[in-house]
N, C-alpha and C positions, 0 to 999 in steps of 0.2 A: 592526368588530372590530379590536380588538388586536391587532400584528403579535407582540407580545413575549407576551400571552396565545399567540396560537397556538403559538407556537414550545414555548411550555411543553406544551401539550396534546401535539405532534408527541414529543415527548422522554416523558412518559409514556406515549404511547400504545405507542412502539419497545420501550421497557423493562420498559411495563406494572410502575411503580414510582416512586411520587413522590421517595422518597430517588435513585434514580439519575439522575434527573433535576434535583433539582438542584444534586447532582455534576457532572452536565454543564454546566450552564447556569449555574455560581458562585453559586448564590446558594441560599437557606433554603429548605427542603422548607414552612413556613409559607408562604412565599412563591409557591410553585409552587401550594400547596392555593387560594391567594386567588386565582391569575391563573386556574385552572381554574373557581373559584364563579364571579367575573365573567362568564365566556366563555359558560361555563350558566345564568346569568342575560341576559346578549346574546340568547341564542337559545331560552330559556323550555324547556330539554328537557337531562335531565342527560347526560352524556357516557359518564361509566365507571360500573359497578356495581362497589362494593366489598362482597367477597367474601368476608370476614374479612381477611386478607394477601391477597389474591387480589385481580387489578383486571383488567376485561375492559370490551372495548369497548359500550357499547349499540348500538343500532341508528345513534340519531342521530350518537355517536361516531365508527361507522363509513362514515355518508355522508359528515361533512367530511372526516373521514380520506383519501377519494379524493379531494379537493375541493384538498387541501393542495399537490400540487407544482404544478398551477397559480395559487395565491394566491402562492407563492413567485416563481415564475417572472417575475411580473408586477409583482410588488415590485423583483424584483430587474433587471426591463428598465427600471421608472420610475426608481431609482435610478442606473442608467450614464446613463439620457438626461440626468438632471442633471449629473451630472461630465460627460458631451463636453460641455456649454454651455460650463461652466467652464475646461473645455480642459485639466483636473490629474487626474491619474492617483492615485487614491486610493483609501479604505477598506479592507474586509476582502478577505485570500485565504487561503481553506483548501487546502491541498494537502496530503500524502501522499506518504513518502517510504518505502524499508526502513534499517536501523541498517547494513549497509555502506553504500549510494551516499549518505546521510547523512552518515559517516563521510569517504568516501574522495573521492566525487566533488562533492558539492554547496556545500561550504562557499566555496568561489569565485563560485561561481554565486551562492548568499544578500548574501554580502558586497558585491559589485556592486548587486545587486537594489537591496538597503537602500539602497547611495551613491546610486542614480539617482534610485529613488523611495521619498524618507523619507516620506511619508503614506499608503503602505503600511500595513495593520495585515495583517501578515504572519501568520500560525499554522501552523506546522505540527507532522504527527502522525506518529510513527514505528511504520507496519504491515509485518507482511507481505505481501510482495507481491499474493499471494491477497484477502487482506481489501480493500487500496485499491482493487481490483477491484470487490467488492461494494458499498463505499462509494461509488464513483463511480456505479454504478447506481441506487443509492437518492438520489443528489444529494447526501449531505452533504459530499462535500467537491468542487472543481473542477478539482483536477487531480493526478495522483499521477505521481512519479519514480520508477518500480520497475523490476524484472527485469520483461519484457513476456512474457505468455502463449503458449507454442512455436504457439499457432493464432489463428486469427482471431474473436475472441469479439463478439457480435451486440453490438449499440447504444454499444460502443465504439471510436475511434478510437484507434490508440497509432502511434507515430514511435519510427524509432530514433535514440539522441542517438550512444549507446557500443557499440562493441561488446566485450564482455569474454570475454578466452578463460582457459581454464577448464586443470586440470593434472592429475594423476591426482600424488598425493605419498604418498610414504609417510617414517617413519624411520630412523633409520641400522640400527636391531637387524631391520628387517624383512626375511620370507625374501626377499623378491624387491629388497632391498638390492643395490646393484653392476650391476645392470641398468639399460641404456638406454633398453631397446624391450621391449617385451612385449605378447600378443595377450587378446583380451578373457578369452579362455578362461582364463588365467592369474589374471587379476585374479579371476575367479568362483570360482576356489578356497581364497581366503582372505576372511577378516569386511572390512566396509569398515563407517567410519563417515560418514553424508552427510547432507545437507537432507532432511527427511521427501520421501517419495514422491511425495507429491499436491501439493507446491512444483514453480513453475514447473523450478527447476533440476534438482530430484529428477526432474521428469519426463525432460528431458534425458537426463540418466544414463539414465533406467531402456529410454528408446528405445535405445540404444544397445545394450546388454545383449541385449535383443528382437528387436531383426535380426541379433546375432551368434549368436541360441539359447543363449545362457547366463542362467544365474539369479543375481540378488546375493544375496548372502549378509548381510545387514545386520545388526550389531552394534547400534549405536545411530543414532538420527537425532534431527537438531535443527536450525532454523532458522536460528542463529546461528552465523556463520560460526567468527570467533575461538573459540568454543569447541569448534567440528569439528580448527581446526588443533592446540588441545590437547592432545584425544582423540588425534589421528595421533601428536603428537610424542611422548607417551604409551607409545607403542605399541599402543592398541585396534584397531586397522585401519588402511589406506588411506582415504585421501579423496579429496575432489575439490575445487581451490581455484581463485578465482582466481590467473591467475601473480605480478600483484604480493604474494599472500601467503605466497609462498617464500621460505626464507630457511635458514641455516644449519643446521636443526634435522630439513631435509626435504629431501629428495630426489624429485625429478621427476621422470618414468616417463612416456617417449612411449608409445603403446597404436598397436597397429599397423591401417592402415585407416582412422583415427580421430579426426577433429578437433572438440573438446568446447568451444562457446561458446556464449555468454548474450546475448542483445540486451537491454541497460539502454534505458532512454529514459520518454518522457511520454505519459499517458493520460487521453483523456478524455472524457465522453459524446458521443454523437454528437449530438443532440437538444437539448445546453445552450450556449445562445450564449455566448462566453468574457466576459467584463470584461474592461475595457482592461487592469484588472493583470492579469487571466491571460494576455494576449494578448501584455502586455509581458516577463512573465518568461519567455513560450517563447518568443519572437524572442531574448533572453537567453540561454536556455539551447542555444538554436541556435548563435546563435555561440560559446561556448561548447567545444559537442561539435567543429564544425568546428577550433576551433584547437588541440585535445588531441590 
């Protein structure tokens, strides 16, 4: 069997959707339709029922279906043992990053990568931090840079690279303006605007609130940070930033009892042996965090 056949069937079968599929995989939904007739002619038993629009797995569908992360697994041990021969650090790395430590902290880190090893076919995906989670358990990608999950989540290992402390800001017209310190109690009386709830960082906050018995008050939430610091500067509420995003427009507010940070760093299954380039960009990225 076709390893480029399978990959097509693994991508419909996720999205149950030959157009999404080969949006994913760059190439012609014709094209996706022919690696899949192939693959069901390989193996003499059709794969999906089409439904009208609807595409559901068959039976036989769903036996390779389990069959698939070890044909991967196994492709992708036969390929490292060729590269160590070779002794070059090469081909594909999917990694997983969010749009700030993309932003603020990795672009040193890439730019190195690249100088060390240009045969590198580098890709990365900008998630949040939640999703490269899920991604990393499904396998499609090998390693994610994100804000790390406040607990210990099964079948994944994470390391801390950063640690990023975090500020409680508000703007200059706000009531609790001209203040230095203030108790949580204080903050729960006014809207705040923050990372949704069910983000690692949102949960943060919302522990915090929890053990002091106060309730947030949430205005609006969203993912992206730069747009949280708009809303503040705005005047929509209080936020919660990192401190490098302070700036003239906002005002900093110690919370009393209360020290608010994030551990950034890398994640990845526990279960999947790295490649030398995964292996290479987190010795990379290690040193790295050490020298920041």
């Amino acid at each position: 069997m076709d390893i480029a056949n399978l990959r097509a069937f693994a991508a419909v079968a996720a999205g149950k959707s030959f157009s999404s599929a080969a949006t994913q995989l760059h190439i012609t939904q014709p094209a996706v339709s022919k690696r899949i007739a192939v693959l069901e002619a390989e193996l003499d038993a059709p794969l999906f029922d089409r439904l009208g629009r609807r595409i559901e797995l068959t039976e036989a569908g769903r036996a390779l279906l389990r069959h698939l992360p070890e044909i991967e697994q196994s492709l992708r041990q036969a390929e490292r043992a060729v590269r160590d021969i070779n002794g070059e650090i090469s081909g594909p790395l999917r990694i997983a990053t969010s749009h700030h430590i993309g932003l603020h902290r990795l672009p040193p880190v890439l730019s190195s990568f690249q100088r060390r090893y240009p045969s590198v076919n580098l890709a990365i995906e900008f998630l949040d931090s939640e999703q490269a989670y899920e991604r990393l358990r499904v396998g499609d990608i090998e390693l994610a840079v994100v804000t790390l999950a406040p607990g210990d989540v099964s079948q994944l290992h994470s390391e801390v690279i950063w640690t990023d402390e975090l500020s409680v800001m508000i703007c200059e017209e706000h009531a609790l303006a001209g203040r230095h310190r203030v108790r949580i109690a204080e903050l729960a009386e006014h809207p705040a605007v923050l990372p949704g709830l069910d983000t690692f960082t949102g949960q943060i906050v919302h522990q915090h609130f929890d053990a002091a018995g106060a309730s947030l008050q949430l205005r609006m939430a969203t993912n992206y940070l730069e747009t949280l610091r708009m809303m503040a500067v705005v005047g929509l509420g209080w936020t919660v930033l990192p401190g490098t995003m302070a700036g003239p427009e906002l005002q900093t507010l110690r919370v009393e009892n209360t020290r608010l940070s994030r551990s950034l760093g890398l994640v990845h299954h526990q279960e999947r042996s790295l490649s030398r380039s995964a292996s290479a960009f987190l010795t990379l990225l290690r040193e790295t965090g050490k020298a920041s």
